[in-house]
C-alpha positions in Angstrom: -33.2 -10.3 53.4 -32.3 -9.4 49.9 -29.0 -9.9 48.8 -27.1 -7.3 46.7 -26.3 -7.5 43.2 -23.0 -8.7 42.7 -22.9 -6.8 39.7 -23.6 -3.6 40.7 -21.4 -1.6 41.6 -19.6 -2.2 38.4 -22.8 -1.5 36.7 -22.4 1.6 38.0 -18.8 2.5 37.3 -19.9 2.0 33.7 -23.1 3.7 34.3 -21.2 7.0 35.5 -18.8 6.3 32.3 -21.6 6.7 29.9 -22.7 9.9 31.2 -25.6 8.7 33.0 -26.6 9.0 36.8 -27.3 5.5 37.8 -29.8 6.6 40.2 -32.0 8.0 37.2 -35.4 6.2 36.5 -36.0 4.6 33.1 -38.5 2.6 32.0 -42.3 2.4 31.8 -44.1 2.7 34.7 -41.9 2.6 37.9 -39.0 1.8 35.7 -35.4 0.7 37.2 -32.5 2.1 38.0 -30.3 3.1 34.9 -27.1 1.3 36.0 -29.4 -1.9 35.7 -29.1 -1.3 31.9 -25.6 -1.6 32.3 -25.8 -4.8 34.1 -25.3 -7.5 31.3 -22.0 -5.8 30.5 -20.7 -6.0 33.8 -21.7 -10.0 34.0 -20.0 -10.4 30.9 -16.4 -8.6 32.0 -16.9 -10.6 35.3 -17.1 -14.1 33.7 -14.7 -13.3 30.8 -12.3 -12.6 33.5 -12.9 -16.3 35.4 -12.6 -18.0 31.8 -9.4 -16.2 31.3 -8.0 -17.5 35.0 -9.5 -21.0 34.5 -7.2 -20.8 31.0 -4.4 -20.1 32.8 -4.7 -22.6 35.5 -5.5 -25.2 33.2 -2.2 -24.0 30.6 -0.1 -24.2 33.6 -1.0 -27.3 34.9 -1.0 -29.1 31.8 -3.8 -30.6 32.0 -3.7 -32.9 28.3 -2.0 -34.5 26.7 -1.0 -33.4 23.4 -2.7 -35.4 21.0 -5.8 -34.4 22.9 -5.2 -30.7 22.2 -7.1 -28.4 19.8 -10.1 -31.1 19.7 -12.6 -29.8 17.0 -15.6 -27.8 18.3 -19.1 -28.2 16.8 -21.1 -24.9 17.6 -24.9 -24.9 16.9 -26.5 -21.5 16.7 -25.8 -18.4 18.6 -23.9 -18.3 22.4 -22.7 -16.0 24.4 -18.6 -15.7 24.8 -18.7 -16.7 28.1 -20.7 -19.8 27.2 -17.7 -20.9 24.2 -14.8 -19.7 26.4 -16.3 -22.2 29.4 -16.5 -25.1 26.9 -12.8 -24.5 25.4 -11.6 -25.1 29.0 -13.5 -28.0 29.8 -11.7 -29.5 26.4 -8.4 -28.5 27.6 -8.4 -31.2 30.3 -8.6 -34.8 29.7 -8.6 -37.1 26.5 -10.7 -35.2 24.6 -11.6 -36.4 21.2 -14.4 -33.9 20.0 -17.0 -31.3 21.5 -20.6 -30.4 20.6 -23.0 -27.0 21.7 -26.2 -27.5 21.3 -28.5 -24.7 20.0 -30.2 -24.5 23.4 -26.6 -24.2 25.2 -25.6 -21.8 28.3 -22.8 -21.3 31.3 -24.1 -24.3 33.8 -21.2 -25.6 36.6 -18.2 -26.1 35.0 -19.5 -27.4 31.5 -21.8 -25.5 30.1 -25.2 -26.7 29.8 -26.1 -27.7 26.3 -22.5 -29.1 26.2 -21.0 -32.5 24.8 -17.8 -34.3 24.9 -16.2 -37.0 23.5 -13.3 -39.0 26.1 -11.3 -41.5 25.2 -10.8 -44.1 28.2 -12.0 -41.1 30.5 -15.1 -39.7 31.7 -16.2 -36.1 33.0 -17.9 -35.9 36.8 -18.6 -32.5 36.3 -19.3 -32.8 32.6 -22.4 -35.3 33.9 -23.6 -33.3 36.6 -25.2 -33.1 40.3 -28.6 -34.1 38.5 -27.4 -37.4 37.3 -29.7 -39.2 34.7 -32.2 -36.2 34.8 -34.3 -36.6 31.7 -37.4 -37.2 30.1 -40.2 -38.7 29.5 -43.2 -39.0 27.6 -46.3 -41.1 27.2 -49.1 -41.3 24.4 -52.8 -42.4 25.9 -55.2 -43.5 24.1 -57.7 -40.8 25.6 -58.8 -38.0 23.4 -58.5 -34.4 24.7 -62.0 -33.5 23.4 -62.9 -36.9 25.9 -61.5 -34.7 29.2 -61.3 -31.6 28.2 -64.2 -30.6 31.2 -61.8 -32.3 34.0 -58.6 -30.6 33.0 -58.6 -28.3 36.5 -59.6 -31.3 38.0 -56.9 -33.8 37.2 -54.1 -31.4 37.2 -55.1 -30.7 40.6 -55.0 -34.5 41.5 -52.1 -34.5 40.1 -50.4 -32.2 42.3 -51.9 -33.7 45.4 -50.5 -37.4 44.5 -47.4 -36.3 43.1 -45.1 -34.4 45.5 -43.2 -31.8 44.1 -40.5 -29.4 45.9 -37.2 -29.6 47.6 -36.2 -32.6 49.8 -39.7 -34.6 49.8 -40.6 -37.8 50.7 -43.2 -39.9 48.3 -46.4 -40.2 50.3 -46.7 -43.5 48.5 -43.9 -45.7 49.3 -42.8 -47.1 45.7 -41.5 -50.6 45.3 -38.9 -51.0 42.9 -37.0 -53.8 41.8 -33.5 -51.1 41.9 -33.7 -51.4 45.4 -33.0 -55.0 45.6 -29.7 -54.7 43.3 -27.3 -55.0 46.8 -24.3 -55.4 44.1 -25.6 -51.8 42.6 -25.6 -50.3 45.1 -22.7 -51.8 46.9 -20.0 -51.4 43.6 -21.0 -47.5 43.8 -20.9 -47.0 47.6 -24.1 -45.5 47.6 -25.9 -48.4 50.2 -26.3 -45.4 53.3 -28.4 -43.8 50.6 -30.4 -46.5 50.0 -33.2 -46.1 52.3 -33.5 -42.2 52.0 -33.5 -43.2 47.7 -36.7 -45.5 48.7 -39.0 -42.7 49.8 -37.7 -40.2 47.3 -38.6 -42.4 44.6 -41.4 -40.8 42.3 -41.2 -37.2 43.7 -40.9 -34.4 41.0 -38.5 -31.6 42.8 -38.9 -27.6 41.6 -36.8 -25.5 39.6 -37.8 -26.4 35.8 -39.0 -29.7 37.0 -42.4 -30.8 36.2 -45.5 -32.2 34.9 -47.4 -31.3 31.4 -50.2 -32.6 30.2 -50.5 -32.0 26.1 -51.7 -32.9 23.1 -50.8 -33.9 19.5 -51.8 -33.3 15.9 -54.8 -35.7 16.3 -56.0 -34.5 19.5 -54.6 -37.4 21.8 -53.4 -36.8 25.3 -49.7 -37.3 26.2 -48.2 -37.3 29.8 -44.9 -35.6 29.9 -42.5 -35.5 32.7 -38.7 -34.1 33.4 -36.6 -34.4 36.6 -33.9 -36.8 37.7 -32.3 -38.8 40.2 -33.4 -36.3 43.2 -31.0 -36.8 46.0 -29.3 -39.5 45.1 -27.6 -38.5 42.1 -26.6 -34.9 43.6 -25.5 -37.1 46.6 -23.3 -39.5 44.0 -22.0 -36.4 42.3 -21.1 -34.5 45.1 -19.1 -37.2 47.0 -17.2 -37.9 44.0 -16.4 -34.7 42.9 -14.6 -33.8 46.0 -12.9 -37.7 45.9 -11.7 -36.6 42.6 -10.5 -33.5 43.6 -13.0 -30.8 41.8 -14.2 -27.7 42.7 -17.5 -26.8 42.8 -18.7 -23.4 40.6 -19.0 -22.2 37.2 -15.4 -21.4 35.6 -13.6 -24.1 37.0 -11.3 -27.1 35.7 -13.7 -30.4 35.2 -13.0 -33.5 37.0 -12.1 -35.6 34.7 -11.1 -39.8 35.6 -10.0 -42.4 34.1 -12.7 -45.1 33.8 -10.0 -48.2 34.9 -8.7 -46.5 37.9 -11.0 -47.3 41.4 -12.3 -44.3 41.5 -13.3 -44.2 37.8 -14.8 -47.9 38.2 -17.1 -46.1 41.5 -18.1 -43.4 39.8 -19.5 -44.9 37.0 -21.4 -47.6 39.2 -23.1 -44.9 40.9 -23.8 -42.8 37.8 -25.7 -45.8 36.3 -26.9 -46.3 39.5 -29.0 -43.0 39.4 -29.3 -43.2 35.8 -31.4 -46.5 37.0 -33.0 -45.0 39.2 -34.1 -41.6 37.5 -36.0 -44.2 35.1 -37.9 -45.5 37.6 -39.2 -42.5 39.3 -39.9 -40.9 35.8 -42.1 -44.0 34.8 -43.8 -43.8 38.3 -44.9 -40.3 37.9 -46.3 -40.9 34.7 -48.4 -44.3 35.9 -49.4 -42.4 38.3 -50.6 -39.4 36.1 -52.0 -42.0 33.6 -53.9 -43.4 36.3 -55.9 -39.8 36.7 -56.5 -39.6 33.6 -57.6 -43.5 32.8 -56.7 -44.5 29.2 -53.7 -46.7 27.9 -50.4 -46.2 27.1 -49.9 -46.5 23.5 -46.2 -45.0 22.8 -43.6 -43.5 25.0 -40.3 -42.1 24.4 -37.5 -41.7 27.2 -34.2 -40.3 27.1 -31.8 -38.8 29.7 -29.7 -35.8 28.8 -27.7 -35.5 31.7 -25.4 -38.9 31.9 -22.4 -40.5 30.1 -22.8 -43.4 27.4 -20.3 -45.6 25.7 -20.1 -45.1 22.3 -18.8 -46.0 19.1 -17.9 -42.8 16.8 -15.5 -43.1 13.7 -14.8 -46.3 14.7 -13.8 -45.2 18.3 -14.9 -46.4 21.5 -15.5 -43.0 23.5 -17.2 -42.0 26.7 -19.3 -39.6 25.5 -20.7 -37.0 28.1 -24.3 -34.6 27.8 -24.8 -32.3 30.0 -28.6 -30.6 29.2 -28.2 -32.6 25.5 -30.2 -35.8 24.0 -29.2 -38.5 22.2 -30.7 -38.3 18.6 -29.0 -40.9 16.7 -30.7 -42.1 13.6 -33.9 -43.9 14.4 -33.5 -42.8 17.9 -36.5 -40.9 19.6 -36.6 -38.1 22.1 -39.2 -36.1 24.0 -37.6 -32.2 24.3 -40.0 -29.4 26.3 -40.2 -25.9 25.4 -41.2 -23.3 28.5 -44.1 -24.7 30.5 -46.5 -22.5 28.1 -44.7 -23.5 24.6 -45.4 -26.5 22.4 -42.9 -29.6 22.9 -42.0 -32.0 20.0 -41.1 -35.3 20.1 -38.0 -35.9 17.8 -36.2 -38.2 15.9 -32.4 -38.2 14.6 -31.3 -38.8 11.1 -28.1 -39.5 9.7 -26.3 -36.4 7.6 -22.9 -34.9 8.0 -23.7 -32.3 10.4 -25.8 -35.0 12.9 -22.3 -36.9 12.5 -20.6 -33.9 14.2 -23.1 -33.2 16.6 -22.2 -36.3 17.9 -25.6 -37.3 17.3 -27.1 -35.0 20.1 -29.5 -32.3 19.8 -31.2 -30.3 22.5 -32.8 -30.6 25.9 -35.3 -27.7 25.9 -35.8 -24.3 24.6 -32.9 -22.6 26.6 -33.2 -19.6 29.1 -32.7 -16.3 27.9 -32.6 -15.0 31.2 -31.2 -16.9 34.4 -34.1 -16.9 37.3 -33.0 -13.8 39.5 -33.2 -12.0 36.5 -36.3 -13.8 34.9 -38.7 -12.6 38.6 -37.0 -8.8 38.2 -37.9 -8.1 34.5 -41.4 -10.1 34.8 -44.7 -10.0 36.5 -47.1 -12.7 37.6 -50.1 -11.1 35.7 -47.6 -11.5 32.3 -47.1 -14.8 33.1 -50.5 -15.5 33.6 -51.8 -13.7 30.3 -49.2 -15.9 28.4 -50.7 -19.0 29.9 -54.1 -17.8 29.1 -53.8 -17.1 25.8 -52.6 -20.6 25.6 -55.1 -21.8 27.3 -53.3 -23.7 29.8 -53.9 -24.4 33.3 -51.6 -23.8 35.7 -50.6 -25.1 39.1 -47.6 -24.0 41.1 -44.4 -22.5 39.5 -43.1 -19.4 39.9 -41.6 -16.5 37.7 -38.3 -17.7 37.2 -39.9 -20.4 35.1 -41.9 -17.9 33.4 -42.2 -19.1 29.4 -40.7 -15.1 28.8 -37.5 -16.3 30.7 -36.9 -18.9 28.2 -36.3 -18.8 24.1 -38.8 -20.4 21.7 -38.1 -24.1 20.7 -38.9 -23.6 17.0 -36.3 -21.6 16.9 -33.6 -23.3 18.6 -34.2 -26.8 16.7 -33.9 -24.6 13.2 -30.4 -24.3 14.3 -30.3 -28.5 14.1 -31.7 -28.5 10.9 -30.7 -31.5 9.2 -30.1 -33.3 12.4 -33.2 -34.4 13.3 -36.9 -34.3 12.6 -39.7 -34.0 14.6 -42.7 -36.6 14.2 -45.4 -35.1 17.0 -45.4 -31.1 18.3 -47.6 -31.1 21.5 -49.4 -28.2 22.6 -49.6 -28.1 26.6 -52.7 -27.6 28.3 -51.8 -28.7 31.9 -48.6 -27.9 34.1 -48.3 -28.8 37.1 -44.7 -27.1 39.0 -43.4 -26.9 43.4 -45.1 -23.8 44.0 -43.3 -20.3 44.4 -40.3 -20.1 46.9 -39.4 -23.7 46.8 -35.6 -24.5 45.8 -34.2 -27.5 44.6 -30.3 -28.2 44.9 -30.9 -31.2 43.0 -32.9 -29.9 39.4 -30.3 -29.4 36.6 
């Protein structure tokens, strides 16, 4: 059964203001309803009114210190009000030292995605995430694309049948891995009844925007690319300790915010680099696993999270610094970002300059969705999506419309707004996804 808009009716109300009758067709084609023009503005009243309570209940409670308040704000590119208004709140709680948007930013569960912060002796539960450590990674072959190019349709299918994808699955292949043997690891974050569940989700991909590519460079080489994260262990880790802590769970609320000394600081930070650990390891699986398909040798890779907490040093500071949907790109420091699973992805490297200083030396994850995935299978049709990955010429197997490239913005674009941050070394032009197939959810994708 279809559930109703919960925008709607307000739609409407503003709809009718305008002069129009909602119930009026417009469009090409079929159309839509004219109140769905009048949509977006609804959303927006609805979510500047939850930043405005979330305000409130923070300015009540008194939630920081007062050195803490009125930490600076780094804003790259464009956003949304809704986006900056949930960011000022998660900076009104806690020792906060500094705060960064990323060009590729939008509202995610309590911070917004695209979203850094600086702490001082504290760190953010919700700031990290349910999809602890989620990430990517990428691998150079030696293996021409010209070389394979006639088993493309082949291997991506062998890749889907050897790598499971979708919501809640269990590896086919039992993968050993040294992580499990860490009984201190696992023991200091009080994840040990996970353990045996963690062993047979180790390797599996998940849905949402989780995936697979297959691409190439500038000199026609292959590259593997992967992105997903801890699976059900870190949404596990994250959930347990958001309620121990005292969180709520939804957009425009307060963040959970600990101090990392206290116990439950101490736990929570065992289990994050627990799942941080163990996000590593699936990620390299799936790409052995991949290279194995494809034969060849690994002759570069690059990996990066950009969903965890690191300790850094900044201005001479020693700061818990937490990304949520934002990579590392300190100077020297390499990164693999995707665009939309029919877009180019670039790999990345930071430089020192002013404005990399205040980004806090992070830059994006991915291209950024222009419209959330509700929207994104409503405005969009398989045969668009299939023309745009034709024209591309890549080969497709699984995903669904709300991953739909159209859903997303262009990656060129969003790293312009980092100019000066970074610099990309390789751009990589897909020619194979593979995606869970359409209907699958995943509680656990970022």
């Amino acid at each position: 059964m279809r559930r109703p808009d919960p925008y709607m009716e307000r739609a409407r109300e503003l709809c009718l203001a305008a002069g129009v009758d909602p119930d009026s067709r417009v469009g090409e084609g079929r159309g839509q309803p004219a109140w769905c023009l009048y949509k977006d503005a609804a959303r927006k009243e609805h979510l500047a009114r939850e930043a405005n309570a979330t305000a409130s209940s923070i300015a009540e409670f008194r939630m920081q210190d007062a050195r803490f308040e009125n930490a600076p704000l780094k804003v790259f590119g464009p956003h949304e009000d809704a986006t900056i208004a949930q960011m000022r709140n998660c900076m009104a709680v806690g020792n906060v030292v500094s705060g960064v948007i990323c060009a590729d930013g939008h509202l995610g569960y309590a911070q917004p995605v695209g979203g850094v912060i600086a702490y001082e002796r504290q760190i953010s539960i919700s700031g990290v995430g349910f999809d602890i450590g989620c990430g990517n990674m990428a691998a150079r072959l030696d293996t021409r694309f010209d070389d394979i190019a006639v088993r493309v349709p082949t291997i991506i299918r062998d890749v889907a049948r050897t790598i499971s994808f979708g919501v809640g699955r269990a590896n086919a292949e039992r993968a050993e891995h040294a992580l499990f043997d860490d009984g201190d690891a696992w023991r200091e974050s009080d994840m040990e009844s996970y353990r045996q569940k963690a062993v047979s989700q180790l390797g599996t991909v998940g849905s949402g925007n989780h995936y697979v590519d297959l691409m190439r460079d500038e000199e026609g080489y292959v590259w593997i690319g992967v992105h997903f994260g801890s699976r059900g262990l870190g949404h596990t880790s994250a959930t347990r300790y958001l309620k121990a802590a005292g969180g709520k769970d939804g957009m425009n609320v307060p963040p959970a915010v600990v101090d990392e000394d206290s116990e439950l600081g101490r736990r929570y930070i065992a289990a994050m680099q627990l799942a941080g650990r163990y996000a590593y390891a699936g990620r390299e699986w799936v790409v052995e696993r991949a290279r194995q398909i494809i034969g060849g040798s690994v002759t570069e890779s690059v990996h990066n999270h950009h969903n965890y907490a690191w300790r850094e040093t900044h201005d001479g500071r020693d700061l818990w610094v937490v990304r949520k949907g934002a990579t590392p790109a300190f100077p020297g420091q390499k990164g693999f970002v995707g665009g939309s699973m029919g877009d180019d992805a670039v790999i990345l490297e930071g430089v020192d300059s002013p404005e990399a200083k205040a980004s806090l030396y992070s830059t994006v994850h991915g291209a950024g969705r222009m419209f959330g995935r509700r929207e994104a299978k409503r405005r969009f049709s398989r045969a668009e999506m299939d023309r745009w990955l034709n024209e591309r010429g890549v080969t497709l197997i699984g995903a669904d419309l709300d991953e739909s490239p159209m859903a997303y913005r262009r990656l060129p674009d969003v790293l312009a707004q980092h100019a000066g941050t970074v610099k990309v070394l390789h751009t990589l032009r897909p020619f194979a996804v593979a995606m869970a197939g359409e209907g699958e959810f995943d509680p656990w994708k970022d």
